[in-house]
N, C-alpha and C positions, 0 to 999 in steps of 0.2 A: 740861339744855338744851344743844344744841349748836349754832354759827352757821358760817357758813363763807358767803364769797362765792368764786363760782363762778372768779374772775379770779385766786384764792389754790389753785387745785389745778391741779396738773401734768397735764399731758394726757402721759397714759403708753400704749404699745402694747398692744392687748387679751392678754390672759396666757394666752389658749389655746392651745395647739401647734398647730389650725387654723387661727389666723391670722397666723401667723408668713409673715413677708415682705407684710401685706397690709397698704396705707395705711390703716390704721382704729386710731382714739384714741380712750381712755376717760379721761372724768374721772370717779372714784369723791369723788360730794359728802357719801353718807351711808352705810357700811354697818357691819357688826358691830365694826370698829376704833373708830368713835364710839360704839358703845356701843347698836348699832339692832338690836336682837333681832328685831321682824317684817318690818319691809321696807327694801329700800337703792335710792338711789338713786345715778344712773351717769348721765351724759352722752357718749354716743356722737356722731364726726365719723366720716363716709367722705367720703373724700376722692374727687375727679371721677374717673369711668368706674374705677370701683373697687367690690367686691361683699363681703359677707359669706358666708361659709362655711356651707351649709345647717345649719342647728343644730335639737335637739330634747330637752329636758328637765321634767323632774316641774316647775320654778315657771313661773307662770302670770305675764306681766307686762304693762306699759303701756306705751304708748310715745304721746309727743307730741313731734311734728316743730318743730321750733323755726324751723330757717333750710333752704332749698331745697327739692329733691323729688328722687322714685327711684320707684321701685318694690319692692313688697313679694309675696313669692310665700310662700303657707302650703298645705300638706295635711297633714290630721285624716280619718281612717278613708275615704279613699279619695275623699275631698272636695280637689280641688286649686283654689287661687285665688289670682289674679294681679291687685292693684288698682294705680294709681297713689297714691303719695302724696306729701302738701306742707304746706308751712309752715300750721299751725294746726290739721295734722289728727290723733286723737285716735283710736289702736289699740289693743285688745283681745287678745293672741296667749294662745289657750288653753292649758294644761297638758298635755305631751305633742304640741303642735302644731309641727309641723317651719316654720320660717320662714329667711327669706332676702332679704334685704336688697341690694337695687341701687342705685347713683347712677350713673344711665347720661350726667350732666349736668356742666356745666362748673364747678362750682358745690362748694363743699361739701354735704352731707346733715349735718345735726347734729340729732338730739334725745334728747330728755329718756325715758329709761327707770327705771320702777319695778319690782321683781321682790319675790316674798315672800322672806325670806328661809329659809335651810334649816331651821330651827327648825318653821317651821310646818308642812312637812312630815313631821316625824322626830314630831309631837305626833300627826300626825293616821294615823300609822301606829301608833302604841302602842294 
């Protein structure tokens, strides 16, 4: 068993070379360093009138808005969508689904993302 409150992890820069130079913080609450073979969980901020880098990869994850709103823009096989989203709302982004993250607002965007972790992919390819 592993505990952690969320006020005990460093909000560090997200670690991709896409977002270098770009106000957006992660706090990593659970992933394979504690010990979590199938899913991690991460706590994303962007910070006001600030965007996420369009991203696309094999894990499939969740996401639940914690504090503010943006917008979120996804396309999956030629299907593009642009919804708003806010505090308590509750995202699905498919595997393989290109998504992109706005906070067009004066406000921080902070939520809670769950991802599978690599494992369960690398299983489901053998």
């Amino acid at each position: 068993m592993y505990k952690v409150n969320v006020r005990h992890v460093e909000k560090v820069p997200v670690a991709k070379e896409t977002y270098k130079g770009k106000r957006i913080w992660a706090q990593y609450l659970i992933t394979d360093k504690q010990g979590a073979k199938k899913f991690h969980m991460r706590i994303f901020t962007i910070e006001p009138h600030e965007s996420t880098p369009p991203d696309q990869h094999i894990y499939e994850h969740e996401v639940f808005v914690l504090k503010g709103r943006g917008r979120l823009l996804t396309a999956k096989d030629g299907d593009r969508r642009e919804v708003e989203i806010g505090e308590g709302d509750a995202i699905f982004i498919e595997s393989n689904e290109i998504h992109q993250f706005f906070n067009d607002y004066d406000e921080p965007l902070i939520f809670l993302c769950i991802k599978g972790a690599p494992e369960i992919y690398r299983e489901r390819e053998e």
